[in-house]
Structure formats: structure tokens, C-alpha cells
N, C-alpha and C positions, 0 to 999 in steps of 0.2 A: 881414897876409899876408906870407909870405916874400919877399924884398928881389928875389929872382929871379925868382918868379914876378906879383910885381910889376909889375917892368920890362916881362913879356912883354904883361899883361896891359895894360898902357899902349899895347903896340906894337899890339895887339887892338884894342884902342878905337878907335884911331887910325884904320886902314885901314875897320874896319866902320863908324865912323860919315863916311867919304869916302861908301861903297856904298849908306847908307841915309839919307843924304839930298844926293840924293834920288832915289841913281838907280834902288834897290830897288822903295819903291814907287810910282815913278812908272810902273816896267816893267810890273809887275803891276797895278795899275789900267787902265793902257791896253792892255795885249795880252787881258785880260779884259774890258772893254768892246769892245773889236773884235773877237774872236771871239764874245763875245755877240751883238754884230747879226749879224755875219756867218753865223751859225747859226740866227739869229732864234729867239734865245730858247730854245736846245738845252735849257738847263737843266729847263723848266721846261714844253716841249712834247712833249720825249720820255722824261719821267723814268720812266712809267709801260712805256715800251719796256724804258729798262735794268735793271726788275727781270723783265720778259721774257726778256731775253737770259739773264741773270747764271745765270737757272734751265739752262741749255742745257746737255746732255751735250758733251764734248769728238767732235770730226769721227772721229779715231781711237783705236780701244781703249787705256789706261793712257798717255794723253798728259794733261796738265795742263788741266783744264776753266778755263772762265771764272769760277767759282764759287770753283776753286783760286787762280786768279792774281788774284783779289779778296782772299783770305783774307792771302794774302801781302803785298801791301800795304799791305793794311787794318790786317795785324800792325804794320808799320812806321811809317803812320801814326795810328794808335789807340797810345797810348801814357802816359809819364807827362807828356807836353805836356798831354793831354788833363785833368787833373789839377791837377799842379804850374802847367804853363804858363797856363792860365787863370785859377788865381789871382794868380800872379805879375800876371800884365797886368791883371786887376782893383785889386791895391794899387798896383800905381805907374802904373796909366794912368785908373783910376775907372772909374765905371760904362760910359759909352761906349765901354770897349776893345771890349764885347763885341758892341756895333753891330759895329765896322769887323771883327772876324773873323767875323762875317756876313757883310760885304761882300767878303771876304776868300774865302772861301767859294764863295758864289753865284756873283759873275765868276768866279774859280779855276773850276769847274766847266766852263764852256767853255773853257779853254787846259787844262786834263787830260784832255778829249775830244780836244784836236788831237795831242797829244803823244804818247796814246797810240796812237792812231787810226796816226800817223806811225812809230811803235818797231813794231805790226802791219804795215803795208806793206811797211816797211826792213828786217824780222826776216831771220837766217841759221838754217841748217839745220843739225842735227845729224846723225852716220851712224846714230842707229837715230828720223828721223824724227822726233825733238821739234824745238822750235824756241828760237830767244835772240836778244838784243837790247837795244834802248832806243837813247839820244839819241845815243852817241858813232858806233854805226850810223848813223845815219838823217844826221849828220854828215859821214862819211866817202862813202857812199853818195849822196846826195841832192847835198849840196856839193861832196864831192871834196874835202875838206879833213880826211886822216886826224888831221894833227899837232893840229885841233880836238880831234878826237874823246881822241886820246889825253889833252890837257891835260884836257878833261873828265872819264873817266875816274879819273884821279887827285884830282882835285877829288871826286870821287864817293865817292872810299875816305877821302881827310881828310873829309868831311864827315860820312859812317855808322859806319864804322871809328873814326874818333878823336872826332870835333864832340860827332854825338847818342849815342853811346853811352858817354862818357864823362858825357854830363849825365845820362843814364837811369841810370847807376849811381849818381850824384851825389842825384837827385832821392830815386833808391827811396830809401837809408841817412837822406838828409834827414826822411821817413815814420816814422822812429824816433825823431828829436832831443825827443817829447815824452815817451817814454817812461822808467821809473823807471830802467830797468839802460843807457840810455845812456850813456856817456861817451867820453872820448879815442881808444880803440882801437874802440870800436865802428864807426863806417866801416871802417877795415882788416878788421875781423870780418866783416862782410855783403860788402866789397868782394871778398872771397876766396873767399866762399861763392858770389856769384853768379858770380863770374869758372870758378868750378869748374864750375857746374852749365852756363855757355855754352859752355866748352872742349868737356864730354861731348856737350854738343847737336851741334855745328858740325864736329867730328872725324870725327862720322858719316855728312856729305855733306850734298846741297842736299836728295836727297828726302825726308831724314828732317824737313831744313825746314819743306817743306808740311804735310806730315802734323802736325807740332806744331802747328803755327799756325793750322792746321786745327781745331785740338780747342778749341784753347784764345780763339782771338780772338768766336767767335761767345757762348761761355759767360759770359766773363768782362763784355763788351759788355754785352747784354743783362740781367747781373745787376746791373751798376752802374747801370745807364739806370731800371730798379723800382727801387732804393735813390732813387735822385735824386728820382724820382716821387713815394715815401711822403715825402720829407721836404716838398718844394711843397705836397703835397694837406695836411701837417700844419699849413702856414702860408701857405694860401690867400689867405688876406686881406691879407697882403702884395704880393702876386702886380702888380696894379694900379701902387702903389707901383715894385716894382722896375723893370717894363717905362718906367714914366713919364721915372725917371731914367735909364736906359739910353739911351733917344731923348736926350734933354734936354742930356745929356752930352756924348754923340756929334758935336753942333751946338755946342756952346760953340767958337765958331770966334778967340774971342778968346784961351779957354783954351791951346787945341791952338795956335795959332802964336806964342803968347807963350815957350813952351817946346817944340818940336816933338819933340826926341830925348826927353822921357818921356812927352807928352802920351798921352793918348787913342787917338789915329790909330794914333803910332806902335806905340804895345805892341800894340794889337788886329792891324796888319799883321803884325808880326814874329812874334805869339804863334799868330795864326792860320798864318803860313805854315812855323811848325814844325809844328803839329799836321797839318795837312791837306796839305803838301808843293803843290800847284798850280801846277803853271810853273815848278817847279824840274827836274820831268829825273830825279826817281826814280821814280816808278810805273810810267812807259814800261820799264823796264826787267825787271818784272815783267809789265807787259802784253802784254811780246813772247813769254813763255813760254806763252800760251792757243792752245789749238790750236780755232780758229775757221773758220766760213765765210766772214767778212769783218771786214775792219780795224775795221771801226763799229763791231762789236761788243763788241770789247774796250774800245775809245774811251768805249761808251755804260756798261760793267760800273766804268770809274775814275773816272768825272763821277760814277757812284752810291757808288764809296768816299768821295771827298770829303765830300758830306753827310753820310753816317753820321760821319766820323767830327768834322765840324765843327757841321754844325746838328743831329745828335741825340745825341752822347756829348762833345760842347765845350760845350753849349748845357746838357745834363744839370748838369754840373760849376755853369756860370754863373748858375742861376737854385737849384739845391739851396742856393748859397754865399749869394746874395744874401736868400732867402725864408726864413735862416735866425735872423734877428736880430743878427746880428753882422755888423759893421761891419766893412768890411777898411780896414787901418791898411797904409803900408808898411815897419812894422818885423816884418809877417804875411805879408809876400812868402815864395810856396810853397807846402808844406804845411801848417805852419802856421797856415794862413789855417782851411785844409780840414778840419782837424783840429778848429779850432776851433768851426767852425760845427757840424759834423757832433756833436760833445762836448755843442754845446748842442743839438741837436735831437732825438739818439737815444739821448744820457746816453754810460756808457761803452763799448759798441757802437760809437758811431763811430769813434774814432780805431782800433781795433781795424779795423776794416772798412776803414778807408782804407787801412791797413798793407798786409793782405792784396791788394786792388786792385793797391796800387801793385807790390807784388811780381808779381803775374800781368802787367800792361803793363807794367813794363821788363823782365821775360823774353822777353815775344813782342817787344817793341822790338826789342833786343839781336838774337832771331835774324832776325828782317826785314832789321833794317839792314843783318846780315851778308849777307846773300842777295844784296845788291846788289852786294857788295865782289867777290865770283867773279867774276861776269859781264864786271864791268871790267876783271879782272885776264887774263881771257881774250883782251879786247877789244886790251888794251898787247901783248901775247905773244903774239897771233896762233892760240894755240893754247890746250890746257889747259897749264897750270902742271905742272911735276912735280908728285908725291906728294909729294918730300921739301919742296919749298918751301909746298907750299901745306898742309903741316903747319907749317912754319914761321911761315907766315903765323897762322895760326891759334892758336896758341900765344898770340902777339905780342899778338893783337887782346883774348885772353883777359886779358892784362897790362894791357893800356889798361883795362879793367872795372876791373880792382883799382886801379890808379889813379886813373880816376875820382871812386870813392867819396872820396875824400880830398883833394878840393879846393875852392877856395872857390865860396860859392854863384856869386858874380860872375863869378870864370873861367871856370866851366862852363860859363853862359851864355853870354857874350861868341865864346867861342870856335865853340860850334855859330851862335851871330848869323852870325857872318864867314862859315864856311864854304857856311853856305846863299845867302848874299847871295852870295858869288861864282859861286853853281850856276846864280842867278837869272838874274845879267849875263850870262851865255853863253846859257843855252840859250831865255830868251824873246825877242832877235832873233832866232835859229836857227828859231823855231816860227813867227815872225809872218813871216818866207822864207819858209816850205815853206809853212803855211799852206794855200796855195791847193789844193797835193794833197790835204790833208784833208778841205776845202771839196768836192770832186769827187769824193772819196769816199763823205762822207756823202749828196749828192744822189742818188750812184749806189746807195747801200743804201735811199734812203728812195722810190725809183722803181721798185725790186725789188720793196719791201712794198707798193707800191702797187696792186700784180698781183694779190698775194697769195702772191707767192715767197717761201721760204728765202732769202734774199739770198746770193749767195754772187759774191766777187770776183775778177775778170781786171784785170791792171793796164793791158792796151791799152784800156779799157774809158771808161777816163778819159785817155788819152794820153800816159800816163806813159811814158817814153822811158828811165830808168833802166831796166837788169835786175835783179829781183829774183829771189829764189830758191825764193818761195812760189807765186807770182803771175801768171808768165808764161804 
């Protein structure tokens, strides 16, 4: 590695591994088991409600359905984590990574019900009647503490803007390294190509946003998850085996605390909580653009992205790789790994098919994460951005793509590590505060259904004493 990029990457290390051990996952296992009771067990009593909701027409004509502002996220979190990142965490954390981003997961499910639940309530209004938001709202609002909101905010744009979409550029180019016409320039080659195809996407506005990610996240999903499928049922008999070691792993508690920063635990936290975001403070901000009868609803449509995209397209990835006969080594960390398994199972189809995958999830990555990057920029500036800047802006973000491609696996990584682990430390005290608003909101949606109402919500209704702009 270059002597510069080195040094920075040193500086990387340094501060992410202060945040991850162990104040990352400490955050996240306790604000996910207390909003777990506290919910009792939302995950897993209402799951059946959230694909209720998720179906729901938006309240008013050409506003953003629930359906929409699942797609949106679900773009951002469905990605090449889901891929790269769960092999990664299989070669250098072993079979049990894939336990703990299960557990990663599951909890996560109840602190992305409150979060969002909370970016609904706190949401502001637009003059033709849509809606925006997420955490640095609900911040400034809720706490009274804008200069939070703003530091977050900016944390929001290093983390989608630079962190994960320089590694989604990084990961997709890495998708090639087994191929014949590989070499030197190839990164620069795809990093230019995709950095071109997001400029065209992103230039066009946020609604051309949905609408891509719209077409593209439910297709692409769904055909990887039957890919993953034919490869298990081809080597069922494994199946037993792999589960065995997965649990087995997950518990070697000798293992995991003899080495914590590669152990098991950690890569399963870190690798789940890129893939699935949970208590970091992005999907709120996509949550707040549904135009809904009540904040729960939303709450309940991002506790259902989670699983999709950790227990059924991270979990896909995890058992295709392990029921394949190959052993992951960590000199297979990435794609690699995936390439490899996939080479032996469907001949040369798979690494072919990995290719393609990986190209459709770091394009909808790419325009997801950027979706985020507006919202905040509106949030600092009070207002919209000029045209001229927020072309600038864009341009910029387009450069970071092409850069991406052309850095080391390590950096890539390291770098989106830090920036989510600093998302984490702000915004899950922020949520286990407010909390109790969301607490009163969900008893007040689930006392609606109880009637047999549409639920639909007043903020006096729970005693909310803030003013909101939807709600009053």
C-alpha cells in the first residue's frame, strides 16, 4: 500500500478500533435487547402486520408509499455487504460470524422500529405536501439540540457518500479480479464506468431515485435468493453439517475473547451491521419520506427491511457459500470466496453470475446511499441547496465512485468500519432517550387495531408536547 495511504489507514484503525471495542457493540446489543422487551417481542409478534402495512397505498395521490420508502432503503441496505461482506466475515471470523449477524439482525429489528417509528413522528413538510426527515430531525426537534443534529448529518454524508460507496465500488471491481482480462487498469476501467452510470442516475433528482430502485431492488433480490436456493438443495446433505458449525462456532467463547477484534462476534456485528444498517440512523431518513396514517407503520414496513435483507439475502449468501464444499480460507476474504464456491457448484456460470449480482447491488447501493446524502444536506442549510451546488455536490460524489474502485481491500473497509461506528455512538443514546415516544406510539397503533381501525395518528394522543408538522 501507498506510504500515504497507509499512514491514514493506521489513523483508521486506530479511532475504529477505540468505537468497537467496545463501545459499538455493546450499543447495539443493549439498545436491541431493550427495545426488544420493551416491545415484547415486536419482531416476531407483529412481523405478520408489517407485510400488512408495507402492501398499503400511500394517504395521498403521487406521494411516496410505504412500499416506496422500503424499496429505498432496502436499496441501500441490500447491497454488495450482502455478498462481499458475508464472506469477508465468514474467512476471518469462521462459521459463527454468521450466528451473531443473526443476532445482529433479530435485535436490530426492534431499534429500526423505534428509529423509524421516531423520523415518522418528527418528519417536516414540504410546500407541495410530501414529507422528509430521519435522525438529525427527530434530534433537533425531540432534544433541542440542532448543533447534534447537524454533526450527524455530516457523519451521514462521510459515511454513504464516501465510507459505503467507496467500498461498493471497491467490492463490485474486486467481482472481476478472477477474471481472464483483469489487470492493473481494470479497477480504473469499471470505476469510471460505474462512477458515469451514478452521475447520469443522481443528476436527475431524488424521484428518479425511487423509481430505479424501485425496478431494480425487488428483481435482483429475489433472483439471487433462487440462485442461493438451487445451490443448498444441490448440496443438501451438507446442510446439517453447516448449521452444526455455525452454532458451535458462535459459542467457542474461548475463541472469540482470546482474539476479540477478528473473532467471530466481532466480524458477524460489524458485517451485519453494514448489511442491515439497525440503529445506525439511515433508514429513518428514508422512513420519513412515506406518506402514512401512522408513525408505526413505517416503523413496522423497516423492522421488515432488516430481515429481508439479513435473514433472507445475508443468510442466502451464508449457507449457498458454506453448502458449497469449499472451505473459506482468509486469504478468500470477499469475493473470492463467492466466486469460488459458486465455480464449484454451478461450473462456469457462477462466477459469471456473481459478476452480474454484484453489479446490480453496488448500483442500487450507490443510488440509495446517495438519497440519503440530500436530505442531510437540506437538514445543514435549512433549505434546498442551490442547483449549482448540489450539481457540485454530485459530480464530487460521482469522483469518490471512481476512486473507490482503486483502493485497498483494507482501506475500503476500515474506512466505512469507522464511519458507521461513529453513526452508531450518536444516534442509539438518541433513540434509547426518545424511546419512550415510540413506546406510546406503538401501543397507540396497536389499540387502534384493536377496534378494528385504520389506525391513524394524533400527537396529543400520546402526550407528546413537542409540535409537530404532521401530527397536530
Amino acid at each position: 500500500m501507498n506510504p500515504i495511504l497507509q499512514a491514514i489507514d493506521d489513523v483508521v484503525n486506530a479511532i475504529s478500533g477505540f468505537l468497537y471495542m467496545p463501545w459499538v457493540p455493546l450499543f447495539l446489543l443493549v439498545a436491541g435487547l431493550f427495545f426488544t422487551f420493551r416491545t415484547k417481542f415486536i419482531q416476531v409478534r407483529l412481523l405478520g402486520e408489517s407485510f400488512r402495512v408495507v402492501a398499503e397505498k400511500p394517504k395521498t395521490k403521487g406521494s411516496i408509499s410505504s412500499f416506496g420508502a422500503l424499496m429505498v432503503s432496502t436499496a441501500s441496505r441490500v447491497g454488495t455487504g450482502n455478498i462481499v461482506g458475508v464472506s469477508t466475515a465468514i474467512c476471518l471470523g469462521g462459521y459463527g460470524a454468521v450466528f451473531w449477524m443473526w443476532v445482529t439482525a433479530i435485535l436490530g429489528g426492534a431499534s429500526a422500529f423505534v428509529e423509524s417509528t421516531l423520523a415518522q413522528i418528527y418528519k417536516r413538510k414540504n410546500k407541495d405536501g410530501t414529507s422528509y426527515g430521519g435522525p438529525s430531525y427527530y434530534m433537533e426537534s425531540a432534544l433541542g439540540h440542532r448543533w447534534l443534529g447537524v454533526i450527524f448529518a455530516v457523519i451521514i454524508i462521510l459515511t454513504y457518500a464516501v465510507g459505503y460507496n467507496m467500498l461498493a465500488s471497491y467490492n463490485l471491481q474486486s467481482a472481476f479480479a478472477g477474471f481472464s482480462f483483469y489487470s492493473q487498469r481494470t479497477p480504473f476501467v469499471i470505476g469510471l464506468i460505474l462512477a458515469i452510470l451514478f452521475a447520469a442516475c443522481v443528476l436527475g433528482g431524488a424521484k428518479r431515485l425511487t423509481k430505479v430502485t424501485g425496478v431494480l431492488v425487488p428483481i435482483m433480490g429475489v433472483i439471487y435468493v433462487v440462485i442461493a436456493l438451487v445451490v443448498v438443495l444441490m448440496h443438501l446433505n451438507l446442510v446439517p453439517t453447516v448449521f452444526k458449525n455455525i452454532f458451535v462456532s458462535a459459542f467457542d467463547f474461548s475463541a472469540i475473547f482470546g482474539g476479540f477484534a477478528g473473532s467471530c462476534m466481532m466480524q458477524g456485528i460489524k458485517r451485519g451491521l453494514y448489511s442491515n444498517e439497525a440503529g445506525m440512523g439511515s433508514a429513518p431518513n428514508a422512513a420519513a419520506t412515506a406518506d402514512v396514517s401512522h408513525p408505526a407503520k413505517q416503523g413496522l414496513v423497516q423492522m421488515l427491511s432488516v430481515f429481508i435483507d439479513t435473514i433472507l439475502i445475508c443468510s442466502a449468501t451464508a449457507l449457498m457459500c458454506l453448502c458449497s464444499g469449499v472451505a473459506p480460507t482468509e486469504e478468500m476474504a470477499g469475493a473470492p470466496y463467492v466466486q469460488a464456491a459458486l465455480q464449484n457448484a454451478l461450473g462456469n456460470f457462477g462466477p459469471i453470475f456473481i459478476a452480474v449480482s454484484m453489479a446490480l447491488f453496488a448500483f442500487t447501493t450507490l443510488i440509495g446511499n446517495y438519497y440519503y446524502c440530500e436530505g442531510c444536506l437540506r437538514f445543514i442549510f435549512k433549505r434546498n441547496p442551490s442547483h449549482a451546488f448540489m450539481t457540485g455536490f454530485r459530480i464530487v460524489a460521482a469522483v469518490i465512485v471512481l476512486l473507490g474502485a482503486m483502493l485497498s481491500m483494507g482501506l475500503a473497509w476500515d474506512t466505512a468500519d469507522l464511519f458507521q461506528a461513529l453513526m452508531v455512538v450518536i444516534n442509539i443514546p438518541v433513540i434509547l432517550i426518545l424511546g419512550r415516544t415510540a413506546m406510546a406510539a406503538l401501543k397507540d397503533y396497536q389499540d387502534q387495531r384493536k377496534t378494528g381501525k385504520d389506525p391513524e395518528f394524533k400527537a396529543a394522543n400520546i402526550g407528546l408536547k413537542q409540535k409537530t408538522e404532521y401530527w397536530n
